[in-house]
C-alpha positions in Angstrom: 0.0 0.0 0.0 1.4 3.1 -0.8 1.7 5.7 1.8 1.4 9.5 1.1 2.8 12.7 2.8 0.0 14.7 4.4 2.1 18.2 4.9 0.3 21.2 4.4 1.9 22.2 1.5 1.3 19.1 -0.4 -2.1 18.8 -0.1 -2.4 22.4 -1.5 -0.2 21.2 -4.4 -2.3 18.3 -4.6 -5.1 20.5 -4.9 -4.1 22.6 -7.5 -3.2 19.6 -9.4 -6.7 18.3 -9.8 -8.1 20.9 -10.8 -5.5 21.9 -13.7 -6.2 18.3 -14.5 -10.2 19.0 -14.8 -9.6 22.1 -16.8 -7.7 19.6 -19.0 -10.1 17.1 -19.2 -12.5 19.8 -19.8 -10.8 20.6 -23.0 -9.8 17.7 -24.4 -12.6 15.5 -23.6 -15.3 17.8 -23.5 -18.6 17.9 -21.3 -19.9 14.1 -21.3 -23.6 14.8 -20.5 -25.9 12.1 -19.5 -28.0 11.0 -22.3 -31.7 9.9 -21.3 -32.8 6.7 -23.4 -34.1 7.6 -26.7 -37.6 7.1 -27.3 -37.0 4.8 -30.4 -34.5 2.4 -28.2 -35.4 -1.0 -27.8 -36.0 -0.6 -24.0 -37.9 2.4 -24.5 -40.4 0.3 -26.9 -40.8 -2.1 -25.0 -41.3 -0.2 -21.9 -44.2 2.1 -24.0 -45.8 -1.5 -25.0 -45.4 -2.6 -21.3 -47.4 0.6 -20.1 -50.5 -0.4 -22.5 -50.5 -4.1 -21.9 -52.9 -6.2 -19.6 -53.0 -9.2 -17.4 -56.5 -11.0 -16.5 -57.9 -7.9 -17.5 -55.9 -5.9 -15.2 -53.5 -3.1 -16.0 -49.7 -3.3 -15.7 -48.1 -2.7 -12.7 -45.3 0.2 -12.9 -42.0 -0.9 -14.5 -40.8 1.2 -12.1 -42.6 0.2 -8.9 -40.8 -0.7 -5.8 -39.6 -4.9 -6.1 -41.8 -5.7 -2.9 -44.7 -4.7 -5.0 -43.6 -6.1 -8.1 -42.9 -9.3 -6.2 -46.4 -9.4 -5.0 -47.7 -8.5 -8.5 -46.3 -11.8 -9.9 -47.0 -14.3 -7.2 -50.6 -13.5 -7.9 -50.2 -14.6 -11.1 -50.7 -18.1 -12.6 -47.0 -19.5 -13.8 -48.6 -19.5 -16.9 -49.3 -16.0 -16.8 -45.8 -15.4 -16.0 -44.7 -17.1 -18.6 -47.2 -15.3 -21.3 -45.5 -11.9 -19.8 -42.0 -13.0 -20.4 -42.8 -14.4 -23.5 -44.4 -10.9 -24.5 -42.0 -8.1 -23.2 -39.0 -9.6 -22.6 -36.9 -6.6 -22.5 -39.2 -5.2 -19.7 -39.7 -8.6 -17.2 -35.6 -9.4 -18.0 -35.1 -6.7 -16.3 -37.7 -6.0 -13.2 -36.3 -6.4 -9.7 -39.3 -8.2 -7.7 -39.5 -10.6 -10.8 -38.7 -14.1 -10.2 -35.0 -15.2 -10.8 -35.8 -17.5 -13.7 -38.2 -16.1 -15.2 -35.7 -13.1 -15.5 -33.5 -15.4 -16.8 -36.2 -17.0 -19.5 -36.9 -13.5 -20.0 -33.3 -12.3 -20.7 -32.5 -15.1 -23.1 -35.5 -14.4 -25.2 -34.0 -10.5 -25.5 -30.9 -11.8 -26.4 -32.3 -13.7 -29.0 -34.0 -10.8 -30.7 -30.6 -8.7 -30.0 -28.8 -11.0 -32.0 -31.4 -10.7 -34.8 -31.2 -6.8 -34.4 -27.1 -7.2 -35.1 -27.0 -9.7 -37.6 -29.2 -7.4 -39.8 -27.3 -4.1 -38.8 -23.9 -6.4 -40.1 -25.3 -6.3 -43.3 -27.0 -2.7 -43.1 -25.4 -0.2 -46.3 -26.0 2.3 -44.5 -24.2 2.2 -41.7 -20.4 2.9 -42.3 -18.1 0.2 -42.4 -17.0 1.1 -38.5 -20.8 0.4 -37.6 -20.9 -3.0 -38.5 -18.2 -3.6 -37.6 -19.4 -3.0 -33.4 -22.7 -5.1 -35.2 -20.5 -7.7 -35.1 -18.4 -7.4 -32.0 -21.7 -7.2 -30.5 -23.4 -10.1 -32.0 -20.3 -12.3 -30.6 -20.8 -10.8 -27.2 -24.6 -11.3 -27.4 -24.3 -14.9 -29.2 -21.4 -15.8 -26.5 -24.2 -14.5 -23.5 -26.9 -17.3 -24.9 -24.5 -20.1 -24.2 -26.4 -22.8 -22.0 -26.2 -22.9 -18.6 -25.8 -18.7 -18.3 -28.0 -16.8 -16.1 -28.5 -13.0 -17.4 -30.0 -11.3 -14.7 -30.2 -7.7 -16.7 -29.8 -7.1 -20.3 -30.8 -3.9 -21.8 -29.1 -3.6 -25.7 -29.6 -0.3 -26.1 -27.0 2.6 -26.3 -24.2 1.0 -25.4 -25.5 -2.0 -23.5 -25.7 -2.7 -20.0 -26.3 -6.3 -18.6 -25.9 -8.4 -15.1 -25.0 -12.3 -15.0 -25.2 -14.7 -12.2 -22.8 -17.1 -10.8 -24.7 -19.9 -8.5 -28.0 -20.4 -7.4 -29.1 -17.4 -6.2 -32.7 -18.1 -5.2 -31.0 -20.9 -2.9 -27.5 -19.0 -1.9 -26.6 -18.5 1.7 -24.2 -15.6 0.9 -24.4 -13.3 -1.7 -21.9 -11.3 -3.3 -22.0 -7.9 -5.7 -19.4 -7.1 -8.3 -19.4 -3.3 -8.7 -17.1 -2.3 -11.5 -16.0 1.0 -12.6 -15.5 3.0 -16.1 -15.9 1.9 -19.5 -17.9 -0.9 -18.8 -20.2 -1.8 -21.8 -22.0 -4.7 -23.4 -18.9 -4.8 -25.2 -16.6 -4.9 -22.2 -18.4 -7.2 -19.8 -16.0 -9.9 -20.5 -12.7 -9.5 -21.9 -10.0 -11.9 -23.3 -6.4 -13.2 -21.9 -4.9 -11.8 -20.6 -6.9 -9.2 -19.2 -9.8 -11.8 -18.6 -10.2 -11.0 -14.7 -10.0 -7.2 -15.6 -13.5 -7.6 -16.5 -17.3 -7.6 -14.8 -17.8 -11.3 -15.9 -14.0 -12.5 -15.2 -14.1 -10.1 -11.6 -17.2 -12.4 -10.5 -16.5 -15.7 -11.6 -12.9 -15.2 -10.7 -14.6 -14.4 -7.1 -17.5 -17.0 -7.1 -14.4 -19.9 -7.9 -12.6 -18.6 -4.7 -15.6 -18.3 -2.5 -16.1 -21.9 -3.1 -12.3 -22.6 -2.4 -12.6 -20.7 0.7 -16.2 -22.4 2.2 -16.7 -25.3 0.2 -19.8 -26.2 2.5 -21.3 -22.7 1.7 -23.7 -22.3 -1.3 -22.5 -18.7 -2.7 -23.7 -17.0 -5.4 -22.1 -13.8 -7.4 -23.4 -10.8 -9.6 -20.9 -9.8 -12.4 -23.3 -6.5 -12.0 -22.7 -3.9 -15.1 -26.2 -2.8 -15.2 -25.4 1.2 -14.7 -24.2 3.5 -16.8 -20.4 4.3 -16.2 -18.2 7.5 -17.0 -16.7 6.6 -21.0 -12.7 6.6 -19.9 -11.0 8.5 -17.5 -12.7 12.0 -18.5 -14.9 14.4 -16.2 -17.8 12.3 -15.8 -15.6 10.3 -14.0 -14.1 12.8 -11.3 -17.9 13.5 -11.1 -20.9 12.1 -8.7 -24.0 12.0 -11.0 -23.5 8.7 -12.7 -23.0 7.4 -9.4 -25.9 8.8 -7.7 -28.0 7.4 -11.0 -26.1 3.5 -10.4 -26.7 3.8 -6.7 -30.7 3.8 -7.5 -29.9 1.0 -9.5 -28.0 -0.9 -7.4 -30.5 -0.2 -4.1 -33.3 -1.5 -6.4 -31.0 -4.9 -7.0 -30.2 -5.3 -3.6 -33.6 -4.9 -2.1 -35.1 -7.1 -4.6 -32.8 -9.9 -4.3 -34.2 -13.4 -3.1 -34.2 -14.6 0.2 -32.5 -12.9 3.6 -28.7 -14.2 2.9 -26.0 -11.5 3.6 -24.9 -9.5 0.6 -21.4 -8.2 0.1 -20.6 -5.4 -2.1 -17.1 -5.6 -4.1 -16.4 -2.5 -5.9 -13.7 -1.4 -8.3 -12.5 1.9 -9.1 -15.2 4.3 -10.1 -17.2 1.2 -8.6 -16.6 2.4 -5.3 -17.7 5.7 -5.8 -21.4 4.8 -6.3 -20.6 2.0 -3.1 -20.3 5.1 -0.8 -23.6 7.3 -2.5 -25.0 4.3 -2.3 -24.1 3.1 1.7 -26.6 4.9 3.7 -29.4 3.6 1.7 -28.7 -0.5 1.4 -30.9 -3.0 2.9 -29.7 -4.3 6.1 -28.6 -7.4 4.6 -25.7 -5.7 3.4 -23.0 -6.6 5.8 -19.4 -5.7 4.3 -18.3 -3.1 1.7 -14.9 -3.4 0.1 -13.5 -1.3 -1.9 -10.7 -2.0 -4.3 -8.1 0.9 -6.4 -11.0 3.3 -5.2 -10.3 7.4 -5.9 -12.5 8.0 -2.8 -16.3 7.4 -1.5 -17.4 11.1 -1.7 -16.9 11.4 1.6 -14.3 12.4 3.9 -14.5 9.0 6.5 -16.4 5.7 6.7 -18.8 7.3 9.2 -20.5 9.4 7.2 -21.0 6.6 4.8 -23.7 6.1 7.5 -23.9 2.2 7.1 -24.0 -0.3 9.0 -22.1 -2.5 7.1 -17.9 -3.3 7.9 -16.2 -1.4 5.3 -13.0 -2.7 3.8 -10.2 -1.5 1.5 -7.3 -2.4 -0.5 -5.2 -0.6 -3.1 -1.7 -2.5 -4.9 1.4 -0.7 -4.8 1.6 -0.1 -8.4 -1.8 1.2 -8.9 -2.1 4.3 -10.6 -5.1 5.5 -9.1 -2.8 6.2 -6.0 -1.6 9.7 -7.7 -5.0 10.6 -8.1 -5.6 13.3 -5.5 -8.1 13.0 -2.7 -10.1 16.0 -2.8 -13.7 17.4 -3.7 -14.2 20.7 -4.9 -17.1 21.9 -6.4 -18.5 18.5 -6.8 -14.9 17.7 -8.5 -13.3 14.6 -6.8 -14.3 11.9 -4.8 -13.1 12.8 -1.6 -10.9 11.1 1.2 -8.7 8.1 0.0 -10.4 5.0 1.4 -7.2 3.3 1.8 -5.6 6.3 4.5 -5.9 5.2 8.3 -8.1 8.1 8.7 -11.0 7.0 7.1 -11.3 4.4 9.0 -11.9 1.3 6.9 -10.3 -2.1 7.8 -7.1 -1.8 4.8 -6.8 -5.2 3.6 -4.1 -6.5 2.0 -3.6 -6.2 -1.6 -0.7 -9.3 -1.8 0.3 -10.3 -5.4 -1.9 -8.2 -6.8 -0.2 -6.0 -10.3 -2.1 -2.6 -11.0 -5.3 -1.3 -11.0 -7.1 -4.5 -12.5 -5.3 -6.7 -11.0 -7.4 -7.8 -7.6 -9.4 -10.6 -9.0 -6.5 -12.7 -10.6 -6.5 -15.8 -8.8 -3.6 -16.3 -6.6 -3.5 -12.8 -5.4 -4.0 -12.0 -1.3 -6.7 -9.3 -2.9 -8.5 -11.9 -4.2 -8.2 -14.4 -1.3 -9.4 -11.9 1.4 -12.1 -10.8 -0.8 -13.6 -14.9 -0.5 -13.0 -15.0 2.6 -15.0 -11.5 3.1 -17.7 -12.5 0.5 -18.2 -15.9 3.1 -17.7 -14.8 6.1 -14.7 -16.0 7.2 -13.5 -12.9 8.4 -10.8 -15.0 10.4 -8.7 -15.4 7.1 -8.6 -11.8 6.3 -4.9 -10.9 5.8 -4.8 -7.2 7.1 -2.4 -4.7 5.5 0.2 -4.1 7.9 1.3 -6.1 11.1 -0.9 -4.5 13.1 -4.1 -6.8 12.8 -7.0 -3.3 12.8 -8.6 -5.2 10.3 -9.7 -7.6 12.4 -11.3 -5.2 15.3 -14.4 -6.0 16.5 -15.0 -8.7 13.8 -16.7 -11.7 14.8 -16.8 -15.4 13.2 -18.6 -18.4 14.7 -19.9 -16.2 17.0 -16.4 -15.4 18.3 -15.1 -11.6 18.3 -11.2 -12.1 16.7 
């Protein structure tokens, strides 16, 4: 972990650093504004059908009504009726929290199917230039490479840029649950990677994670969410030293959480920008959230863990070599993500980072990151390798009913 100096006059330097850096990013990336969906998106269709349709007579429930009610909306319903509504607007039941798991899954596999339609035509489509279909057909591999048997695609949503969620395990049946929360760039397109940046990836992050949880708790059924359903800051630009597209993810992923089946703990693991919406997000997750951990994080958007306001453990790790280390730790004028999560200040339990190489280098298997992140993601606080020799990580942490 690598340590800073806190003197006055650095942190003014510091200062002055990020925000020659924003005026930069200012002019050579421009303004990234948030783009609502377009009305003639494939969501946004099937959304507008949704709205209009019927059920035994009965209207629709809100797409976006609370899961709880959404829950109750189809247990009243016949499984056939389920089945008829998945079968109908697939892009709008794939992706309802308070929708059964696998019907979400029928659901999602259906939208894939007409995705794949949609990009084998746009491959072939004059007039789109030859870079267009060209992404037609990275995309129908990525969407052709999602309908492979025996995946679970929690959320898919094709339009814009794409944003979907997969499941490791049996969810409805887990007795932990873990969260992937990744940071920027992360597209239909980029959800899984190849070698050798495989576990740099939303997909390779979770299974990389679900494969050590098993290691770790064999006797455990675990389940984990590769969850790139929000969308992220496009590269390192001001979007990304900004809070809104984490205040929009953090509805999202409060919706996810409080819709998730059964009572099992949840653990969130977030990356980078990840952990930005993590900490907008804290004060507002389901009690069933019991540990936070925050990996090469540039800060929670606050200035210490307590004013995440959570009553979750919060835990953090950064490599040596990650570059996200000589970001500074500031906020000004909504620039910056505050305090570095990593600084003994804070005040979360610094884990260590072991073998790790980089900034997307935490899920490799192999790596301590990786290995205190199962044990975190199980419970098995016990075989949490604190950064340092000091053992803080450990305070007040209990396991088998023991305090360590």
């Amino acid at each position: 972990m690598t340590s800073f100096d806190s003197s006055p006059t650095l942190t003014a330097w510091r200062a002055l650093l990020a925000v020659a850096v924003v005026f930069v990013m200012l002019a050579t990336t421009g303004w990234t504004a948030v783009r609502h969906q377009h009305p003639d998106e494939p969501r946004a269709l099937a959304l507008a059908s949704w709205a209009r349709g019927r059920v035994a007579g009965h209207a629709l429930p809100d797409a976006d009504a609370p899961p709880h009610r959404l829950a109750q909306f189809f247990a009243a319903l016949t499984p056939a009726q389920r089945t008829r509504l998945a079968d109908k607007y697939p892009l709008v039941v794939g992706n309802l929290n308070g929708a059964p798991v696998t019907l979400r899954y029928h659901a999602n596999r259906l939208a894939l199917a007409q995705a794949s339609a949609v990009e084998q035509q746009r491959m072939h489509d004059d007039r789109l230039s030859p870079d267009g279909r060209a992404e037609a057909l990275r995309r129908l591999n990525r969407i052709r490479a999602m309908l492979e048997n025996g995946r679970h695609i929690l959320a898919f949503d094709p339009s814009g840029k794409g944003r979907a969620a997969e499941v490791f395990g049996d969810l409805d049946r887990a007795q932990r649950i873990s969260v992937v929360v990744p940071g920027v760039d992360t597209t239909l397109l980029t959800l899984e990677r190849s070698a050798p940046m495989v576990n740099a990836a939303p997909v390779g992050m979770a299974k990389s994670l679900y494969a050590a949880e098993r290691a770790a708790r064999p006797g455990t059924r675990t389940a984990v969410i590769a969850w790139g359903d929000y969308t992220t800051p496009a590269g390192i630009g001001v979007d990304a030293a900004l809070g809104n597209l984490a205040e929009r993810g953090a509805v999202r992923l409060n919706a996810l959480v409080g819709a998730l089946p059964g009572d099992a703990p949840v653990s969130l693991f977030c990356h980078s920008y990840g952990s930005v919406l993590c900490g907008v997000a804290a004060h507002e997750l389901p009690s069933r959230v019991t540990d936070i951990a925050v990996a090469g994080s540039p800060g929670m958007r606050v200035e210490n863990a307590r004013q995440l306001r959570t009553g979750a453990r919060v835990w953090a790790t950064r490599d040596r070599g990650d570059w996200i280390a000589d970001v500074p730790n500031m906020e000004l004028g909504g620039l910056g993500h505050g305090a570095d999560p990593v600084d003994p200040g804070f005040g979360a339990r610094v884990v260590s980072a072991g073998d790790a190489v980089g900034h997307s280098g935490y899920f490799e298997p192999g790596t301590e990151s990786l290995s205190n992140f199962a044990a975190i993601g199980v419970g098995a606080y016990g075989s949490v390798s604190c950064a340092g020799s000091d053992h803080t990580c450990h305070k007040g942490v209990t396991t088998g009913g023991q305090e360590i």
